[in-house]
C-alpha positions as CSV (number, residue, x, y, z in Angstrom):
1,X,45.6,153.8,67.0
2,X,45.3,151.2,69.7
3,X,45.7,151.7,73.3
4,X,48.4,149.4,73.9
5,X,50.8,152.2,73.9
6,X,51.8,153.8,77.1
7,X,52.8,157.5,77.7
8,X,56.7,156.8,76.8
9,X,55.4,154.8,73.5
10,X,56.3,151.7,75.1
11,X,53.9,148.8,73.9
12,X,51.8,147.5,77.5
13,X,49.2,144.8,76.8
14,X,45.7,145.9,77.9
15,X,44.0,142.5,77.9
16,X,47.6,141.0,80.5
17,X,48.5,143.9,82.3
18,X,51.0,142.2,84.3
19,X,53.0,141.6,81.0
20,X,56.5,144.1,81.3
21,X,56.3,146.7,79.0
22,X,57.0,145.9,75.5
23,X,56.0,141.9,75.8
24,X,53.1,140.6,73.6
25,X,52.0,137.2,74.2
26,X,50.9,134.7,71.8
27,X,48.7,131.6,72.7
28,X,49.5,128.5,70.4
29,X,45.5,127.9,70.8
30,X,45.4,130.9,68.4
31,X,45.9,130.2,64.8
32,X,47.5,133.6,63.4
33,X,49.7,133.1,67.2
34,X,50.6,129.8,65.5
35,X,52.1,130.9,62.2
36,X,53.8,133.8,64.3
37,X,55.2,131.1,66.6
38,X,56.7,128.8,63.5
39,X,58.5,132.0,61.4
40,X,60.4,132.9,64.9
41,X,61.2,129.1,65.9
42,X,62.6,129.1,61.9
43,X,64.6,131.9,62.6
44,X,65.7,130.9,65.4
45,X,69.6,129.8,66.4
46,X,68.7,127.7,69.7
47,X,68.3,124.6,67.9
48,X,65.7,123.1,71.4
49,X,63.9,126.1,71.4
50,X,62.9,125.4,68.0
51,X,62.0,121.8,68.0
52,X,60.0,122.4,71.2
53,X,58.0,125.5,69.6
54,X,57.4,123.4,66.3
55,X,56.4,120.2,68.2
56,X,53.9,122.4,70.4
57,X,52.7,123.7,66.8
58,X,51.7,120.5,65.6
59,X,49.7,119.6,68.2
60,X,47.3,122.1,67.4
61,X,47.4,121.4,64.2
């Protein structure tokens, strides 16, 4: 295992430790962020949220 998990089991980011416990943070610089990014702005019901996220997409694309 990783250690990314805290005492409790709660997920706490060793490379941004000012992150709250149990927030990951993906980079749309990153391309494995990128298709990550895309399946939740599909998923998605706020309808801005996902045009913004798949615009953003696209320009690294």
């Amino acid at each position: 295992m990783g250690n990314n998990l805290n005492e409790k089991g709660e997920f706490q980011s060793d490379k941004y430790p000012e992150l709250d416990v149990d927030k990951f943070l993906l980079s749309f610089k990153d391309p494995i962020a990128r298709e990550a990014i895309k399946l939740y702005a599909e998923k998605t019901e706020d309808e801005g949220l996902k045009e913004d996220l798949l615009k953003r997409v696209k320009d690294f694309e």
